[in-house]
Backbone as ProteinMPNN parsed JSONL, in Angstrom:
{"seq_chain_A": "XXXXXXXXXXXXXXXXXXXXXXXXXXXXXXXXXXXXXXXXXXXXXXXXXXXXXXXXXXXXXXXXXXXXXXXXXXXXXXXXXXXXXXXXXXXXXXXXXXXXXXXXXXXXX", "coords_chain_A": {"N_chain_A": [[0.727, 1.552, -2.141], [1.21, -1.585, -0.414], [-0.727, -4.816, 0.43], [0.185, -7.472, 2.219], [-0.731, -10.513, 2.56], [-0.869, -13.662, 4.517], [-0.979, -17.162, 5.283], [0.285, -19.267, 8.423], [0.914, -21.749, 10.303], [0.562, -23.322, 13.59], [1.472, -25.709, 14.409], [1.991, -29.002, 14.257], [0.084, -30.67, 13.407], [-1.421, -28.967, 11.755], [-3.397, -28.105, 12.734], [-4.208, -25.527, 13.768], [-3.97, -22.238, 13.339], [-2.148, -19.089, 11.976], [-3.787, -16.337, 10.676], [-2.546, -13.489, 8.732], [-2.767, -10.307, 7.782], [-1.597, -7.131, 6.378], [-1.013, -3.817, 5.679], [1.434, -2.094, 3.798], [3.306, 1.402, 3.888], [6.37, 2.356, 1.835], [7.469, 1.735, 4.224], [6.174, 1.586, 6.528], [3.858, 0.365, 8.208], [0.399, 0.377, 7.696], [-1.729, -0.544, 8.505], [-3.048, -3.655, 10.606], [-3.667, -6.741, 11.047], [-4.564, -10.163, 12.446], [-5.117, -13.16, 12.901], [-5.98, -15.711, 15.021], [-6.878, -18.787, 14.64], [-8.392, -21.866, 14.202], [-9.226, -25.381, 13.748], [-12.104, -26.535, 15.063], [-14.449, -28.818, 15.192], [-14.607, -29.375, 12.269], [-14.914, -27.273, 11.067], [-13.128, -24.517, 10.27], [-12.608, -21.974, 13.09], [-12.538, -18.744, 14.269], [-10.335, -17.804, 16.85], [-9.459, -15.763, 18.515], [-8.714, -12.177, 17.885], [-6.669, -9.356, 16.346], [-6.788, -6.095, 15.489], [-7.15, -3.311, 13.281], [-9.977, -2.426, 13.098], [-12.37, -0.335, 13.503], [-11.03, 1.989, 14.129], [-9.297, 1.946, 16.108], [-6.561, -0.107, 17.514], [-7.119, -3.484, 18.42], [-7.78, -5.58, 20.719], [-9.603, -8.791, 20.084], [-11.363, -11.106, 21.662], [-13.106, -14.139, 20.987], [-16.12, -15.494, 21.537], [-17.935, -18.71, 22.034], [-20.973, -18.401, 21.864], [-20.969, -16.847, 19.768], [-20.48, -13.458, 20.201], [-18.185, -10.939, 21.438], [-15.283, -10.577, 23.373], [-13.682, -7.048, 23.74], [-10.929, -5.593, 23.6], [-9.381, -2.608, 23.924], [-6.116, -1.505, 22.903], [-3.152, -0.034, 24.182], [-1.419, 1.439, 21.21], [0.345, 3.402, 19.595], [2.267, 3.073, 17.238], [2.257, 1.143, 14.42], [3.621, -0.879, 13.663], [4.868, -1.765, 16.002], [2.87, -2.047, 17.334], [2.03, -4.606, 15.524], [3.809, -6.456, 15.773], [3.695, -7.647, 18.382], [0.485, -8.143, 18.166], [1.725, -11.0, 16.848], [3.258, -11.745, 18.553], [2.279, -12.522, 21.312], [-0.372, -13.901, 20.225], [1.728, -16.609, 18.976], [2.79, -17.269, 21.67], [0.414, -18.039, 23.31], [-1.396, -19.003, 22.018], [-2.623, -21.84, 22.356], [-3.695, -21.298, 25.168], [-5.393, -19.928, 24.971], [-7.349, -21.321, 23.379], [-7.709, -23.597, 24.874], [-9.511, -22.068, 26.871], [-11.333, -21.188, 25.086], [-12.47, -23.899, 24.165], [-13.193, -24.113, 26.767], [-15.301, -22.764, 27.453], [-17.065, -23.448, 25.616], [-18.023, -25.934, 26.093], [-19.227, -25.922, 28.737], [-21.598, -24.377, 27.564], [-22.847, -26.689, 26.323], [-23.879, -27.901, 28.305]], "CA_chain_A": [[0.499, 0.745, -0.944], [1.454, -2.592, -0.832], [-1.279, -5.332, 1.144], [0.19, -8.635, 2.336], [-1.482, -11.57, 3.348], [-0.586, -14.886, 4.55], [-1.252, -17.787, 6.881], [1.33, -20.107, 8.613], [0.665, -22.619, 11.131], [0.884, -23.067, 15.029], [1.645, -26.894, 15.152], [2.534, -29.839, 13.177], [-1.329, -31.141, 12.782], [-1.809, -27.826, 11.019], [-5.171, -27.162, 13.037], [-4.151, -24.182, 14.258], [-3.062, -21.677, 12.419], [-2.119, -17.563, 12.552], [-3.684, -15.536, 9.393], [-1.878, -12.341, 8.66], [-3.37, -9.337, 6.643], [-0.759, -6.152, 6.672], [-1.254, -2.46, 4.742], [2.183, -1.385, 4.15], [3.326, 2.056, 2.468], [7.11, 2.856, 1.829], [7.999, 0.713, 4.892], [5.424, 2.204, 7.391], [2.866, -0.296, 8.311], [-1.018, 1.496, 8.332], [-2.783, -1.694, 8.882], [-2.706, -4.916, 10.963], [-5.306, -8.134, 11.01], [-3.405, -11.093, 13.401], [-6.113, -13.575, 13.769], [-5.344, -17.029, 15.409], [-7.882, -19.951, 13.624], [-8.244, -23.429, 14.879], [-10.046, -26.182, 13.092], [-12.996, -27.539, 15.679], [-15.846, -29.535, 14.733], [-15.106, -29.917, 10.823], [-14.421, -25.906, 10.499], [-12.394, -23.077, 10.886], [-13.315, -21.01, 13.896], [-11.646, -17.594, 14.781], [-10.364, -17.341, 18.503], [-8.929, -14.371, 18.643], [-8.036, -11.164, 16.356], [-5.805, -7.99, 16.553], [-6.693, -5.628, 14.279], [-7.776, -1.981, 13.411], [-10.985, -2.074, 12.942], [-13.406, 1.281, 14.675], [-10.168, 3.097, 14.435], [-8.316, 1.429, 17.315], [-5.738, -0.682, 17.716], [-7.505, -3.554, 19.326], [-7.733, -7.677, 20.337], [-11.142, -9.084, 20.479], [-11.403, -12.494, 21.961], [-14.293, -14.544, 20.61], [-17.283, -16.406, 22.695], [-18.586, -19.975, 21.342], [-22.07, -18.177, 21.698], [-20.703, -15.325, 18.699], [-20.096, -12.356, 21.464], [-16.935, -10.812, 21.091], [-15.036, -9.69, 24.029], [-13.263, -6.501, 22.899], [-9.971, -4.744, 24.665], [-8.213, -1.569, 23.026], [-4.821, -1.67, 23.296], [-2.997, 1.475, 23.189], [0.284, 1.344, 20.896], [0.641, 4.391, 18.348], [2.854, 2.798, 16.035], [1.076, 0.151, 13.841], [4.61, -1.629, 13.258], [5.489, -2.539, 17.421], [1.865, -3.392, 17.404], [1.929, -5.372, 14.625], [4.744, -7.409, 16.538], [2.808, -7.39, 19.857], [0.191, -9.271, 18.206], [1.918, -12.341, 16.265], [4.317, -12.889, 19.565], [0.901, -12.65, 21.825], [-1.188, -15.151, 19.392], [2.434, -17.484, 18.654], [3.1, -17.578, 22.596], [-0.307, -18.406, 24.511], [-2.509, -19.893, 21.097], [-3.286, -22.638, 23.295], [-4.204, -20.597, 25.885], [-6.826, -18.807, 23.937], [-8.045, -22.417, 22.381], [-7.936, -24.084, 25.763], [-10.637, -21.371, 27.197], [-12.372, -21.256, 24.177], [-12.992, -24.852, 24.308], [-13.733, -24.55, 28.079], [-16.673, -22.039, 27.206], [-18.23, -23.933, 24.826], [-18.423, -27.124, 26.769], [-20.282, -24.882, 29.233], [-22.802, -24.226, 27.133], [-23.657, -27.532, 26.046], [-24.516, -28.767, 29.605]], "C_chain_A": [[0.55, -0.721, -1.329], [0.444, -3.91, 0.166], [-0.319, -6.732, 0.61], [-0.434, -9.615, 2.669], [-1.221, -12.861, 2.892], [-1.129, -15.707, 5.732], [0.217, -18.521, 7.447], [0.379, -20.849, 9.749], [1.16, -22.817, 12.444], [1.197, -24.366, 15.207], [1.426, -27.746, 13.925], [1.214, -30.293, 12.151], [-1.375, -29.938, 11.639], [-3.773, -27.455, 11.402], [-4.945, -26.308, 13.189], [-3.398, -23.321, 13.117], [-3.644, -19.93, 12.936], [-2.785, -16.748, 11.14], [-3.226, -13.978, 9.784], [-2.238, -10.968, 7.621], [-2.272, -7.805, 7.241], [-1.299, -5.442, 5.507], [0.449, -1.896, 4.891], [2.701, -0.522, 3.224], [4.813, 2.711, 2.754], [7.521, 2.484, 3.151], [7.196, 0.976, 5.798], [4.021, 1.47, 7.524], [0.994, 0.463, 8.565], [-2.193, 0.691, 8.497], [-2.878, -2.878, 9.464], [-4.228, -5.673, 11.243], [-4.419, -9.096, 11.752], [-4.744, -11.796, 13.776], [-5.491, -15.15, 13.571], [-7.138, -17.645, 15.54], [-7.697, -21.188, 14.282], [-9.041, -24.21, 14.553], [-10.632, -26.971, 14.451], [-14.011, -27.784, 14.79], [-16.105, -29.3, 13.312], [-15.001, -28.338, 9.993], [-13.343, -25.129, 10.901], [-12.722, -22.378, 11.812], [-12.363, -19.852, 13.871], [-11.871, -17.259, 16.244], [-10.242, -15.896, 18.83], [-8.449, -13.75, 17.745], [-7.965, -9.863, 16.6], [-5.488, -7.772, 15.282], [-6.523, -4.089, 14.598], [-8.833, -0.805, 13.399], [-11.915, -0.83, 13.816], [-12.215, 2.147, 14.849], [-9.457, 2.962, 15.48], [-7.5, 0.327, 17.343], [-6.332, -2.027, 19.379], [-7.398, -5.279, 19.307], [-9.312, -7.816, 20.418], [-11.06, -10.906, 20.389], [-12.838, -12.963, 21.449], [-14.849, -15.706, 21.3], [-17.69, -17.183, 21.51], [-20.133, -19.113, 21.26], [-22.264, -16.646, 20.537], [-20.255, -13.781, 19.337], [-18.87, -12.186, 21.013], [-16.043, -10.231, 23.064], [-13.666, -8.489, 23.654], [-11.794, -5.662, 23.62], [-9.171, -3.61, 23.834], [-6.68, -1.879, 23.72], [-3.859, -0.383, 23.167], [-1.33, 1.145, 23.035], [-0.154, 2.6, 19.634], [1.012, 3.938, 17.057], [2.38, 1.293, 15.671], [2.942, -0.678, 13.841], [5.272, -2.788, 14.571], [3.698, -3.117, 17.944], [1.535, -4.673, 16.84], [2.795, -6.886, 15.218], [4.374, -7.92, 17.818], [2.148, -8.467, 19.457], [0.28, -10.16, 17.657], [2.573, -12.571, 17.739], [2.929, -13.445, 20.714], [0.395, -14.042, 21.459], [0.131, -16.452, 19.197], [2.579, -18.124, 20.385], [1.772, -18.079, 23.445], [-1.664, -18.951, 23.205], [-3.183, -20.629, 21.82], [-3.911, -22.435, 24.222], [-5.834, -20.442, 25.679], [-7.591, -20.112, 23.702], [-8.908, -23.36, 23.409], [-9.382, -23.47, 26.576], [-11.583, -21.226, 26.29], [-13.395, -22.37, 24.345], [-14.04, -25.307, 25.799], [-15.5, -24.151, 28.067], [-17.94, -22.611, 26.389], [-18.796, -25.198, 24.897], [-19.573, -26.442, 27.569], [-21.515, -24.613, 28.573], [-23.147, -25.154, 26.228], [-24.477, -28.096, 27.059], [-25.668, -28.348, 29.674]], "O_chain_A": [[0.042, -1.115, -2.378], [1.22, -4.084, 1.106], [-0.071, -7.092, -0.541], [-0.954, -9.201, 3.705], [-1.228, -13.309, 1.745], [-1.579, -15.27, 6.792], [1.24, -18.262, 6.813], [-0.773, -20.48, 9.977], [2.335, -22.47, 12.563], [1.299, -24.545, 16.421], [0.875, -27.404, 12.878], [1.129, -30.329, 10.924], [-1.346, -30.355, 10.481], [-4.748, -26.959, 10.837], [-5.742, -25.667, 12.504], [-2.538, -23.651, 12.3], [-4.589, -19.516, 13.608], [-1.839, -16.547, 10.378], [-3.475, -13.405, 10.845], [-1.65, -10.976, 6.54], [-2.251, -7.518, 8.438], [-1.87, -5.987, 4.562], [0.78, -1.335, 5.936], [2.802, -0.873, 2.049], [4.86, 3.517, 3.683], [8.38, 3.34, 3.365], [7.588, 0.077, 6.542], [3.061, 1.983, 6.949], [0.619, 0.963, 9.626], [-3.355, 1.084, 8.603], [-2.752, -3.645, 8.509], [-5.365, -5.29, 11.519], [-3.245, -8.738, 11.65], [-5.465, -11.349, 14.668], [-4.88, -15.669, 12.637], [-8.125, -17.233, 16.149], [-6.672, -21.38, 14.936], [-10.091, -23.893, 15.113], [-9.955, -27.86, 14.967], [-14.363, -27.097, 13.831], [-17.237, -29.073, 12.884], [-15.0, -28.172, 8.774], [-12.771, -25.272, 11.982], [-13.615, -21.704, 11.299], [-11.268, -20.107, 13.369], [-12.845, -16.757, 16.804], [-11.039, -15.141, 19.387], [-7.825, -14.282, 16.827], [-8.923, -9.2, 16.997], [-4.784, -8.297, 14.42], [-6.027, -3.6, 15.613], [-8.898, 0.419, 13.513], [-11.772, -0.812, 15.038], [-12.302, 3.049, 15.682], [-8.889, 3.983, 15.868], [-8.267, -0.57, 16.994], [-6.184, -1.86, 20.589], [-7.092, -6.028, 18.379], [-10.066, -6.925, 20.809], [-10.809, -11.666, 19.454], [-13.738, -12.125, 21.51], [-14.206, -16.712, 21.599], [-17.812, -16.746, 20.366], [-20.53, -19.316, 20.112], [-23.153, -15.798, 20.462], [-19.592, -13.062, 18.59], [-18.346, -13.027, 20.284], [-16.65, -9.393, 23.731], [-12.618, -9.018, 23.285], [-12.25, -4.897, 24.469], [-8.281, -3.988, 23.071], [-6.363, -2.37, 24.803], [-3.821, 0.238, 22.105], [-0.443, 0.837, 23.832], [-1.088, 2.378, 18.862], [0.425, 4.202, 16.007], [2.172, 0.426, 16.519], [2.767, -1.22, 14.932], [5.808, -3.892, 14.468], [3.369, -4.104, 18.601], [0.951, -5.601, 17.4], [2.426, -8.053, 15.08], [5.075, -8.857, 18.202], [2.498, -9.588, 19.826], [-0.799, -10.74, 17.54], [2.396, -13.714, 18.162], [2.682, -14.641, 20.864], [0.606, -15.073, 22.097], [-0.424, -17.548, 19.261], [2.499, -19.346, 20.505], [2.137, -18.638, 24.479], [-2.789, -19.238, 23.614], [-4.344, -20.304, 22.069], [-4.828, -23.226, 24.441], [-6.925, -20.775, 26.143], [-8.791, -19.905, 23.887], [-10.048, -23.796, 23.252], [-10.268, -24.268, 26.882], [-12.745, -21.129, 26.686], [-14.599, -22.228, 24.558], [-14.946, -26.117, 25.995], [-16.491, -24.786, 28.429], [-19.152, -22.402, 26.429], [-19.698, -25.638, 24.184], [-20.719, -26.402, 27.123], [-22.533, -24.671, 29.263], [-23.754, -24.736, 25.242], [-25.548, -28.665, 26.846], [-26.432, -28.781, 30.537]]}, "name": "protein", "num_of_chains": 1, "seq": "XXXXXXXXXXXXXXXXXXXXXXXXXXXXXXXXXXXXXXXXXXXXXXXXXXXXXXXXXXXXXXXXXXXXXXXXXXXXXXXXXXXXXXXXXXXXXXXXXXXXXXXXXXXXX"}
């Protein structure tokens, strides 16, 4: 079994960024991690992350107050999920960063 892992970046600043953790054996992917990172307030946070953790194939959006919100996703094959979530996390990052940020204004007021 061969584990990869890398990051790359969502934008020139390099705040944002995608980390990538893969399990793959004899070309057959049996593991995916896809979590989209964004440097606020002096750290790293994690917005969102599509993995496999509890045995499902799943995203889990993350609340400024630690909460997760959690959604299964149902794809069988770890390889068209695996693709699912980098285009997901590459196409609406901002998205995700934009509501993040909204939430956690919210709970300073």
């Amino acid at each position: 079994m061969k584990e990869i892992e890398f990051i790359s970046y969502l934008d020139f600043q390099k705040l944002n960024r995608l980390r990538v953790r893969l399990a793959i054996d004899n070309g057959n992917v049996l593991d995916v991690m896809y979590q989209y990172e964004t440097f606020l307030q002096d750290e790293w946070i994690v917005i969102v992350r599509y993995d496999c953790a509890h045995g499902f194939f799943h995203r889990d959006i993350m609340l400024p107050n630690g909460d997760k919100e959690k959604k299964a996703i149902e794809m069988e094959d770890l390889k068209i999920a695996s693709k699912y979530a980098e285009q997901d996390l590459k196409d609406r990052w901002e998205w995700y960063k934009e509501n993040y940020v909204k939430k956690m204004n919210k709970r300073k007021k």
